[in-house]
LUMVO-19358 format. One line per 5 residues: for each residue x, y, z of C-alpha. Coordinates in steps of 0.001 Angstrom, whole numbers. Each point is the difference from the previous one (the first is absolute). Example, Ala and Ser with C-alpha at 12.3 -4.5 7.8 and 13.67 -1.06 7.14 Angstrom:
residues 2
12300 -4500 7800  1370 3440 -660
//
This chain:
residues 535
-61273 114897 -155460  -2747 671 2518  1722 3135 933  356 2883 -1401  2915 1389 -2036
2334 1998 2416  -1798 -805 3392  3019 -1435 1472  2187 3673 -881  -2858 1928 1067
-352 -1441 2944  3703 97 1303  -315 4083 -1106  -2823 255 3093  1039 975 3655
-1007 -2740 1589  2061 -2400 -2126  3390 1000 -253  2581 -1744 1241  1079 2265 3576
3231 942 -1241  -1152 1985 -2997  1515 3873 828  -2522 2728 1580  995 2241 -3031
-1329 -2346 -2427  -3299 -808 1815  -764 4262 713  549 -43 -4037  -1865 -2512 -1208
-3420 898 2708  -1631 1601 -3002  1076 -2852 -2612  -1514 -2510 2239  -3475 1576 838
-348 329 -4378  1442 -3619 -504  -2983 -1075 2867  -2487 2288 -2095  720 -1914 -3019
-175 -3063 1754  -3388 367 1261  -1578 1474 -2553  371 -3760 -2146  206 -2353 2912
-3681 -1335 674  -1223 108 3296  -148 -3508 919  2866 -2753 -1343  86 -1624 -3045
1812 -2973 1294  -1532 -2894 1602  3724 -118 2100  -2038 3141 2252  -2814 -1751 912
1513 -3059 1179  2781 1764 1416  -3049 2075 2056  -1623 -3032 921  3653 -1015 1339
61 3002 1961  -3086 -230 1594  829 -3643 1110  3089 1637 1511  -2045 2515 2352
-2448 -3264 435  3105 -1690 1354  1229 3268 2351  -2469 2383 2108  -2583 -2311 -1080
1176 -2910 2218  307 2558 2878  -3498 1031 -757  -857 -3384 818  2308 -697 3379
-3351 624 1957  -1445 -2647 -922  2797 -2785 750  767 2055 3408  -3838 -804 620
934 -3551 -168  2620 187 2245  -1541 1329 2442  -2733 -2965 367  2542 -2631 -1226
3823 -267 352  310 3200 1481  -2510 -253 2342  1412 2356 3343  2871 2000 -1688
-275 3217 308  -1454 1871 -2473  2880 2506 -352  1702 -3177 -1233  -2183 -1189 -2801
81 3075 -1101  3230 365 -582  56 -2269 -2690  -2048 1952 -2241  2095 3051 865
2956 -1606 -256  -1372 -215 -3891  -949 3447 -582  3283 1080 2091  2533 -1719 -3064
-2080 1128 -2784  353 3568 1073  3555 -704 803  1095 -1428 -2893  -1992 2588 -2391
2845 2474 -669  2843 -2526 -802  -2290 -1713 -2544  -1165 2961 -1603  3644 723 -880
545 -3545 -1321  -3151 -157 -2149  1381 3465 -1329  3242 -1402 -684  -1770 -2815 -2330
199 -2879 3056  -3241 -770 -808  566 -3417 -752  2170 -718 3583  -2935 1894 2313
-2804 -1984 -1301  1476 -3214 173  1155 525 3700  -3606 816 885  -1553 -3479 -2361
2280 -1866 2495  -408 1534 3078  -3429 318 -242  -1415 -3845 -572  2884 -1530 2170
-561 2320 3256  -3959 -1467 -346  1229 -3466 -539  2021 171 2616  -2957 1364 2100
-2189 -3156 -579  3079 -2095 859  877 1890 3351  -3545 363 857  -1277 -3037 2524
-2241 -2211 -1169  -3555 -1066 1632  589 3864 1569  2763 -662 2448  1055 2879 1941
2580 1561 -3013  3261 1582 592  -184 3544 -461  3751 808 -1012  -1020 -2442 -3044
-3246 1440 -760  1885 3773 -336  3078 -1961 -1756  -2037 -828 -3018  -2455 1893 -491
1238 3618 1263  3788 -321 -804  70 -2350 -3281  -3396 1104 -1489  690 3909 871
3761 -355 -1485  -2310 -911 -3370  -2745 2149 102  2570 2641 432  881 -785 -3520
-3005 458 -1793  -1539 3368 1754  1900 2586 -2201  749 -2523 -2550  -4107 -298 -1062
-557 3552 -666  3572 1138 -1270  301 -3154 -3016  -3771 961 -840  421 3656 -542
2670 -521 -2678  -2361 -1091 -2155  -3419 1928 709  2003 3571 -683  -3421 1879 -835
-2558 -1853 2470  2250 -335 3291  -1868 780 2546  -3047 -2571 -759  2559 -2866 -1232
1822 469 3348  -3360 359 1749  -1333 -3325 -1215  3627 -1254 996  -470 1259 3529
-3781 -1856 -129  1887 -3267 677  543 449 3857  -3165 946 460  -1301 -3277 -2462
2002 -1835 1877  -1110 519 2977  -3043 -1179 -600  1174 -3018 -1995  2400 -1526 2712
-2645 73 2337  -2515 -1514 -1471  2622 -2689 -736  1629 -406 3153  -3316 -568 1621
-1577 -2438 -2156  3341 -1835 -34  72 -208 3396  -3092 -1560 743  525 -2328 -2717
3346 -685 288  1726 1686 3098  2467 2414 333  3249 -1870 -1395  -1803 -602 -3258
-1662 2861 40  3241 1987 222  1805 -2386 -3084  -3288 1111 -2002  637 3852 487
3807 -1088 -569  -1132 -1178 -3102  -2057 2413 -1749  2888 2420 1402  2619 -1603 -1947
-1883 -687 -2886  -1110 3871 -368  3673 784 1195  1197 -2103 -3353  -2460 1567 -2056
1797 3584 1324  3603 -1090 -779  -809 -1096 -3460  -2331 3383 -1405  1317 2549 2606
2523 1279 -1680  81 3776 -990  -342 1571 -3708  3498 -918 -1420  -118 3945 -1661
386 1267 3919  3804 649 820  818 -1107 3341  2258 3025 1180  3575 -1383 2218
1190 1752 3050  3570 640 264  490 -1455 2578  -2349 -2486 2635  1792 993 2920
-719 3574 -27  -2683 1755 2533  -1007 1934 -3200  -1074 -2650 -2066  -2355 -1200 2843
-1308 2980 1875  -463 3390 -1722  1485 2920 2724  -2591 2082 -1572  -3117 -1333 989
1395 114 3455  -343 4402 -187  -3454 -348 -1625  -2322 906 2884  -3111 -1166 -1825
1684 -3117 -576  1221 -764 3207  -3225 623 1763  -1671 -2197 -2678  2219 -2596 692
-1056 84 3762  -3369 -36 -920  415 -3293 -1830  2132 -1443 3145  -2974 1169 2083
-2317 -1559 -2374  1522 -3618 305  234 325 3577  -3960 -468 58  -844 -1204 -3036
645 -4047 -1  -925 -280 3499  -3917 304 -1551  1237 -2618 -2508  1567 -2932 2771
-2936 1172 2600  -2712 139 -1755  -1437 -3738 219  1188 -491 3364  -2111 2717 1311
-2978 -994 -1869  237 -3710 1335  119 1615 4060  -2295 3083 -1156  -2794 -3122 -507
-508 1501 -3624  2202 -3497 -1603  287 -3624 1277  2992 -1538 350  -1109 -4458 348
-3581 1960 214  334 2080 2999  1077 2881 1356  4053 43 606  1960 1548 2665
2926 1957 -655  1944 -3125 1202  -872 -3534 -1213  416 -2392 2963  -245 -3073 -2104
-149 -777 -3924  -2974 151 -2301  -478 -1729 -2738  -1348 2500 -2637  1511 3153 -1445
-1665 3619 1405  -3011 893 -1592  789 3636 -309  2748 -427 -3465  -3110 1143 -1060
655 3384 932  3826 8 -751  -1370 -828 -3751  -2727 2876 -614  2484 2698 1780
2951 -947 -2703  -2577 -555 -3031  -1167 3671 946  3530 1066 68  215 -1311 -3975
-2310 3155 -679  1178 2283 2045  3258 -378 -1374  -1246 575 -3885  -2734 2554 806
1986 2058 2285  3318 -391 -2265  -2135 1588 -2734  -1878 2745 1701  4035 860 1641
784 763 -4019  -2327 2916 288  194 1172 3968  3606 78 622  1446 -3835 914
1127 1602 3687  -3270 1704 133  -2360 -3149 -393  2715 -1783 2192  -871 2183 3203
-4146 -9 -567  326 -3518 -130  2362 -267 3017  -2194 1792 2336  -3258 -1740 -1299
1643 -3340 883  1432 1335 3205  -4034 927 880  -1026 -2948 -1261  1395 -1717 2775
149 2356 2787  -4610 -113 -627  -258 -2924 -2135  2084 -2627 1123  -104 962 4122
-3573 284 -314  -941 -3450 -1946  -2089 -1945 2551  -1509 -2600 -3066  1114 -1833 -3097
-1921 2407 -2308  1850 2876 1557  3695 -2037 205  -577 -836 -3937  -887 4237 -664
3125 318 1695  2004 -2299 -2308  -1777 937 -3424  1026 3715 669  3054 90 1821
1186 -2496 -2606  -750 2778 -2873  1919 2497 1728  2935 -1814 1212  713 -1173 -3847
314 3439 -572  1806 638 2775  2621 -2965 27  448 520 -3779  207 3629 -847
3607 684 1856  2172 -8 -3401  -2499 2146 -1692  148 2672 3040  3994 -282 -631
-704 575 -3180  -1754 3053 470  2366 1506 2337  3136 -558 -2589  -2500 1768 -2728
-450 2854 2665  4025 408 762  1975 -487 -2951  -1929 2973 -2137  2835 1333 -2377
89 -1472 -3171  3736 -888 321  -862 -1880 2882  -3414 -1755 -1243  1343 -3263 -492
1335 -460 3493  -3763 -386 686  -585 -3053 -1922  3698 -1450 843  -594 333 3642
-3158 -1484 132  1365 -3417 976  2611 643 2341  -2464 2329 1961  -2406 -2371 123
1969 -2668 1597  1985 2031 2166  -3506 877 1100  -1376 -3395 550  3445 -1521 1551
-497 3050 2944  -3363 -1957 355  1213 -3179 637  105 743 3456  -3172 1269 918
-1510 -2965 -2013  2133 -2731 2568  -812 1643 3000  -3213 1432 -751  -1740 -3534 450
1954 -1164 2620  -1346 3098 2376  -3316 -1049 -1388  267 -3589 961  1633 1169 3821
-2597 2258 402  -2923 -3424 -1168  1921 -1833 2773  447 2634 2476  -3171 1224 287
-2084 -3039 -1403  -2208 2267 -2209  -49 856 -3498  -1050 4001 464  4396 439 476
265 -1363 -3504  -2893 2525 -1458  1668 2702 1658  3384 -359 -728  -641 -226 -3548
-2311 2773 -130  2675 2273 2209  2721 -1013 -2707  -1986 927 -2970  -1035 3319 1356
3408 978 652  824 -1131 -3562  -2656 2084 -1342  1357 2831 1990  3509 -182 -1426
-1261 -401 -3478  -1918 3319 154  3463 1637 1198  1515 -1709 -2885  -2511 1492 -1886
282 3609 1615  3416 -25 -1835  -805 -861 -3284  -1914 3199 -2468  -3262 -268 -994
-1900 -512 -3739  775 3802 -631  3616 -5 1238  -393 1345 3005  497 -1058 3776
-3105 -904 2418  1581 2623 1998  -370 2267 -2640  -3674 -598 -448  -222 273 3988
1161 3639 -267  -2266 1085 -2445  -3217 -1251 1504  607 1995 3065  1025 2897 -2270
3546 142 887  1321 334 -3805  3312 1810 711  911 -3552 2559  -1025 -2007 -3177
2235 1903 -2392  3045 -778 2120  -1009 -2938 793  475 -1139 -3768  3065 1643 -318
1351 -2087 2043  -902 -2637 -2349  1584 859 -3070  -202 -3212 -1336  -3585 -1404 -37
-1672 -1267 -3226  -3635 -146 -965  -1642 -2355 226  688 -2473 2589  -3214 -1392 973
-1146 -1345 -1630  2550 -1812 -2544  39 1209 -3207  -1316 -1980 -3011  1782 -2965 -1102
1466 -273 3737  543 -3597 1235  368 -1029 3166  1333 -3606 1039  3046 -1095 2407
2765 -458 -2263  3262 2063 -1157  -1545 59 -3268  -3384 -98 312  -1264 3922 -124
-246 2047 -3686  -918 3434 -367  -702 980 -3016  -1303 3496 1021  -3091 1923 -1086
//
């Protein structure tokens, strides 16, 4: 056996594990069993897995996240299309509501299937998504007019918002939470490289879309990206399965508010203002993302049939726009931002890296962005607001995780951090749904309102700022690397030490350090993705 002896007991001894229903008396006495069983455990287990089941099982999971924010990543490009083609005089509030139709459901959905893939579903989620996924696209390229035909939009959103968003909503939390249960000592890059395939893939599709068209038009176009969907979507149902040592805990009962939402998390102050700065944050984030080409092909700096577009096609053209260029360097950029920034977030503090790079990418479009008057300047733009915003769109679970680190600080109540980690995280993402449906339509009202691009750039620079604000008030409540409170520090620097004494006692409760995590701390966006082995 592959495994070792007595994996599959340890394993059901940890937090995180047990079934629910095991009594509170048993976990408090068993807290310090646990942390020496993990000890053991880590001490012999190398850090990367023996078993060839991991690796294929990780390249599974980062076809899943190919298959999810990855196709969103790529929306701009086929709402580019639609503008000049089938499209052609709907109003861009419209075709963007497509794409945020798609970003809308996997938000949604990311709570409820959490649960499930903690409950062992596994098996059910991902072969929802494998189906959902291919048929919405091949459905697409049958709804979708040939010779470009003015389409039907109520088809167009049909297809590929509804059905393709009902299956990416499968595979977001799926990639990263079946991963982690193998990579237990190297987390947070596994999960990272999982994460690369949105960003991968949105410079794959495209490329492909693209080419296809010109050689083939849309409809078979469309079938090919069907294709290469459902054969990577396979390739995820068959190896995507997690390590068969994990024990998949079972809530009492489904139909209980508890097993869904935790009523906790609602009275943590730095976790509800987090979790408005990540509904904030979608609000202007994918409007860049759906926008971007579009305002390069009217901004003269891209071609759509070789010239310069308005921000209404009056007829058809017979060549894709120019500028998927530009929606291909911005997401390869994002690919490193989201390993290099992930990494350097080990050392800083995860919620500390996560506001530096929210306000750089907030600036980078407020100068950057509103400022680009040529193609060298509008690809600057998309090389470095790419790098940030992969850092930005894919460091929310590790902030969450360094907020539950920061509030459950007795040692009695250490493993609520790790067991929590899931539901917080998608009761965090599901409040963004929201802001990530209506966020682009505003965008796309403003586009048609106003008939100029400089709405969009603001908008999204507006939202971002006021994310960045609320995650540096989620931050204000959370101690610092010594223990202490920010407002503690405040006190002392203007010499006002008898304020900062009472100011901590206040705070009986704080444990150093915070920020940043301590060694062996791994952060990823699962229910069972975070160890601490201590220092």
């Amino acid at each position: 056996m592959a495994r070792r002896v007595g994996d599959e007991e340890s394993q059901k001894d940890r937090p995180s594990t047990r079934s629910l229903s095991s009594s509170t008396s048993q976990e408090t006495a068993s807290v310090e069993n646990i942390s020496i069983t993990s000890s053991m455990e880590d001490a012999f287990e190398p850090k990367w897995p023996q078993s060839w089941r991991a690796y294929a099982c990780w390249l599974g999971c980062f076809f899943l996240m190919f298959n999810s924010w990855g196709l969103v990543n790529a929306y701009g490009t086929f709402s580019s299309y639609y503008v000049g083609n089938s499209l052609r005089g709907v109003d861009q509030l419209e075709l963007n509501f497509i794409g945020s139709t798609q970003s809308f459901l996997v938000l949604l959905f990311s709570a409820p299937v959490g649960k499930l893939l903690d409950a062992g579903h596994f098996r059910y989620v991902v072969a929802t998504g494998t189906f959902l996924v291919p048929f919405g696209l091949f459905m697409l390229s049958v709804a979708h007019p040939k010779d470009d035909a003015q389409a039907s939009f109520g088809s167009i959103w049909a297809t590929q918002g509804l059905v393709v968003g009902l299956g990416m909503a499968c595979f977001f939390v799926s990639s990263s939470q079946i991963a982690a249960t193998w990579f237990r000592k190297s987390k947070s890059l596994a999960v990272g490289v999982v994460a690369c395939g949105a960003s991968i893939a949105g410079v794959v599709y495209p490329a492909m879309i693209r080419f296809l068209i010109e050689e083939l038009g849309f409809n078979n176009a469309v079938r090919g990206v069907a294709g290469l969907a459902g054969v990577t979507c396979v390739y995820s149902l068959i190896f995507a399965t997690p390590n068969p040592a994990h024990v998949h805990p079972q809530p009492q009962s489904y139909c209980k508010f508890s097993t869904w939402f935790d009523k906790e998390a609602l009275t943590n102050k730095a976790f509800c203002w987090f979790t408005a700065a990540v509904a904030f944050l979608f609000l202007g984030f994918y409007p860049v993302f759906f926008n971007l080409e579009e305002w390069a092909a009217i901004s003269g700096l891209g071609t759509r049939g070789g010239s310069r577009a308005p921000v209404v096609a009056p007829t058809p053209t017979t060549a894709p726009l120019q500028t998927y260029f530009m929606l291909m360097i911005m997401n390869g950029a994002s690919t490193f931002g989201r390993l290099a920034f992930a990494f350097f977030g080990d050392y800083t503090g995860a919620l500390n890296m996560h506001i530096v790079t929210q306000i750089v990418s907030s600036l980078l479009i407020y100068i950057l962005w509103t400022l680009a008057s040529s193609t060298a300047a509008a690809i600057a733009f998309c090389v470095f607001f790419g790098m940030f915003s992969g850092s930005v769109i894919g460091l929310p679970p590790a902030s969450i995780a360094n907020i539950l680190n920061c509030t459950y600080t007795k040692p009695s109540d250490e493993h609520l951090a790790h067991s929590k980690l899931g539901q917080w995280t998608g009761m965090m993402y599901s409040v963004a749904a929201i802001p990530a449906l209506i966020g682009p339509l505003i965008a796309g009202h403003l586009v048609t309102e106003y008939s100029t691009y400089i709405t969009v750039q603001l908008w999204s620079a507006v939202s971002l700022t006021l994310s960045a604000l609320c995650m540096i008030v989620a931050r204000w409540y959370l101690p610092t690397v010594d223990g202490t409170h920010i407002s503690t520090h405040l006190y002392r620097f203007f010499g006002k030490d008898d304020k900062a004494d009472e100011a901590e006692k206040r705070r009986p409760n704080t444990r150093a350090p915070c920020f940043p995590c301590p060694e062996g701390f791994s952060f990823t966006t699962g229910p069972y993705q975070v160890e601490n082995k201590g220092r």
